[in-house]
Phi, psi and omega in degrees: 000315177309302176305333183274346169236036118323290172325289191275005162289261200341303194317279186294351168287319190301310222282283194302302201314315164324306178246007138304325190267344192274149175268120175252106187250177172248008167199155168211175185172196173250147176285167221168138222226141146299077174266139148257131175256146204251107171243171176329145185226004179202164188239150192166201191248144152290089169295336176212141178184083146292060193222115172266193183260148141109334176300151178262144191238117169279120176335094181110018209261127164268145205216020193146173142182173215251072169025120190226355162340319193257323168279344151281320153319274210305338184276012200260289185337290201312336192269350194269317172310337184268325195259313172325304193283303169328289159011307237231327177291108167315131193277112190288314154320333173286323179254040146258001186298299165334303172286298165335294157332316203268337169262328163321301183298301180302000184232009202228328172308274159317338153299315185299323196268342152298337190269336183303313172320322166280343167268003182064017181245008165226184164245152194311316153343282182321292175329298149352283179300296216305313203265010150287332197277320187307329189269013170305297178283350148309317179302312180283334192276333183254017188253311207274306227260311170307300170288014176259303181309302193304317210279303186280342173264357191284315209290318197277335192282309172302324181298330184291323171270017171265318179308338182271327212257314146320289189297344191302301193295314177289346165277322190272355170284356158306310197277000170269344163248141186259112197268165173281129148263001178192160178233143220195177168273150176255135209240312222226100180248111163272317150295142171200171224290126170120312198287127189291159183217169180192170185318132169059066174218093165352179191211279185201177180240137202238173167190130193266133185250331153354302208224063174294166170236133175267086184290127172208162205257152137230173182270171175287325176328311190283005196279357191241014159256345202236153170200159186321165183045004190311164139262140177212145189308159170205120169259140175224179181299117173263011165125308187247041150099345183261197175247152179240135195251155204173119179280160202198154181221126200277138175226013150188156213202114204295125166308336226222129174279168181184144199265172193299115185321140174260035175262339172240358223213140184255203225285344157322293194269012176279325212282335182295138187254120187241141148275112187305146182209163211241126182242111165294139144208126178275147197222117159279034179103354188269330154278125172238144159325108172131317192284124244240131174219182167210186190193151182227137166292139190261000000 
């Protein structure tokens, strides 16, 4: 007798112990990525594309780029058409240096015959002729100057649509080398070096994995517990049968009811209508995409 109730004593301790141990949340889902897909911004041969799946890409990190031989041609032809035409603009200083001249004199002139005129010694005549000639040569020096000038802008103005036409070849050889834009795990590889390529033709899939989201349903009951910035427990699988704990912040929270995935969920409870709610968790490689969680509200 003694021994039989040893037994349901033991029995009923492993029982309580049992369901202290059994685990209760209040949401579950999957983990899940901000994915970007990164595409072509030019058409060509991938001549270099250094890129595998799981490697991490640093923002501004170059990684390739696409056969740009014929658009550096073509800017080299345009800049020689430009050095040519230019070329061709008349030095307008030199050639008015003459005229200059011929006024210089022609003013040094009409000072002499003012001052002979104040000596009484030319006549008001002369003075005349001398400060006619000077604006003579004034006249021809801004006649001359104009058509020199009209001549150097017809010259700037044809030069102007091959420059415009420069900068166009110097954006796609930007865009022709394929920069990292932001940094992350390469999730996804579409291409691969050697392989033609053209504007908006995927490349690869990026992710920043640092910082994952844990997508998890609640009912509408529970919708008036949770709110933005929230903190919440957010549990996974360690491996031995236990949990592994990891604080989480909830950072949006769907508006909208939608029934239960059924990925997750049996088939009773798909037909219940939940609201999605998105949990930030920071992550050092221990959440992978795909991987399954819960939560509990603090």
């Amino acid at each position: 007798m003694k021994n039989l109730s040893l037994s349901i004593l033991a029995l009923a301790t492993i029982l309580s112990f049992g369901c202290q141990e059994e685990k209760t949340f209040d949401a579950s889902g999957a983990f899940e990525a901000d994915e970007t897909i990164i595409s072509a911004e030019a058409a060509g041969v991938l001549k270099v594309f250094k890129l595998e799946e799981g490697q991490t890409l640093q923002a501004g990190e170059q990684i390739g780029y696409v056969d740009t031989v014929q658009l550096y041609l073509r800017k080299l032809q345009l800049e020689a058409q430009i050095t040519a035409l230019t070329g061709r603009k008349p030095n307008i200083s030199l050639q008015l240096a003459a005229l200059n001249e011929q006024l210089k004199t022609a003013e040094r002139e009409q000072t002499r015959v003012s001052n002979l005129v104040k000596a009484d010694a030319a006549t008001p005549k002369q003075l005349d002729d001398a400060t006619a000639q000077v604006d003579l040569i004034k006249a021809q020096i801004q006649a001359q100057k104009s058509t020199l000038n009209i001549s150097t802008q017809g010259i700037s103005n044809d030069a102007s649509p091959m420059e415009v036409q420069i900068a166009q070849l110097n954006d796609q050889l930007g865009k022709s080398q394929i920069i990292n834009p932001m940094a992350g795990t390469v999730l996804t590889k579409y291409a691969e070096q050697n392989e033609m390529t053209a504007p908006g033709k995927p490349l690869y899939k990026i992710a920043d994995l640092s910082n994952i989201i844990l997508r998890v349903y609640i009912s509408g009951n529970q919708l008036s517990q949770v709110k933005l910035g929230q903190k919440v427990t957010v549990h996974t699988d360690s491996g031995d049968g236990g949990f592994d704990k990891t604080e989480g912040t909830i950072s949006w929270i769907n508006d909208k009811a939608e029934f239960t995935p059924k990925t997750i969920q049996t088939k009773d409870e798909r037909a219940n209508m939940v609201y999605a709610i998105k949990v930030d968790v920071p992550n050092e490689g221990k959440f992978k995409i795909g991987m399954y969680g819960e939560i509990n509200f603090q």
